[in-house]
N, C-alpha and C positions, 0 to 999 in steps of 0.2 A: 676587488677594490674599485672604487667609483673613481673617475676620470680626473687626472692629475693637470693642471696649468700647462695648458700647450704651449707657454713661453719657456721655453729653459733660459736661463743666467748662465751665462760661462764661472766658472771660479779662476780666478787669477790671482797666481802667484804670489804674494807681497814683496817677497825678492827681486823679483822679474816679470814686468808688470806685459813682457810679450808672452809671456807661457803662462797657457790654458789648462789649467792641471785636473780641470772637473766641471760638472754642469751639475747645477741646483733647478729643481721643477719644485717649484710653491706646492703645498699642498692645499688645497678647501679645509672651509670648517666640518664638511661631510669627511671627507680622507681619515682628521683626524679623531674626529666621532667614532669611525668603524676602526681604525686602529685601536684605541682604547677598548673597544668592544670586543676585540679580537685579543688583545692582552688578558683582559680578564679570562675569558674563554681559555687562552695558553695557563694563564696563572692557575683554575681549576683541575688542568689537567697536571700540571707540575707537581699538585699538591698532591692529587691521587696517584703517582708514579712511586715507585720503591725507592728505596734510599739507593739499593745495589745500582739501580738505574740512572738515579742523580747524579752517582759518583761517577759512574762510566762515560758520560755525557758531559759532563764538566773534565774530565780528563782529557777526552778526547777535543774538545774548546783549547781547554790548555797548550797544548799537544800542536795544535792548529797556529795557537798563536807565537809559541818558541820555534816552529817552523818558516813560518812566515815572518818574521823577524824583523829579518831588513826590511822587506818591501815595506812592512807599517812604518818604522822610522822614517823612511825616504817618504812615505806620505804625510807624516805628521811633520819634517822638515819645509817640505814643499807648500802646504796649506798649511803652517805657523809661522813661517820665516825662521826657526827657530834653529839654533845648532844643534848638533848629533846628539852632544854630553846634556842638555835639556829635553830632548823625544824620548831619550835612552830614561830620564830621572821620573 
């Protein structure tokens, strides 16, 4: 990938505007040129993959994300200001 905005942005909390919960680097209009180019290229090979494959692969996504659980809540509270019963919904 072609070289990302040497300025990073902090991301700041909306709750608590002293905690730095993350850092945003801009991308180029080149970045996301070759992203898109790179998706198609993904998209053709998802296409040509087996279902048996699809399915194991999306389980295993799955699988990842009812593991990971809390930490994405606490992220998506953290970067939306939002309450638990709203990340959770």
């Amino acid at each position: 990938m072609s070289k990302i905005d040497a300025n990073p942005r902090p991301v700041i909390s909306p709750i608590d505007s002293k905690k730095i919960i993350g850092t945003v680097y801009e991308a180029t209009a080149e970045n996301a040129t070759q992203a898109v180019t790179q998706a198609v290229a993904a998209q053709n090979l998802w296409t040509n993959t087996s279902i048996e494959e699809r399915i194991e692969c999306l389980e295993r996504a799955a699988d990842l994300f009812e593991k990971n659980l809390p930490t994405l809540i606490a992220l998506l509270c953290l970067e939306g200001g939002k309450q638990i019963v709203d990340c959770v919904a």
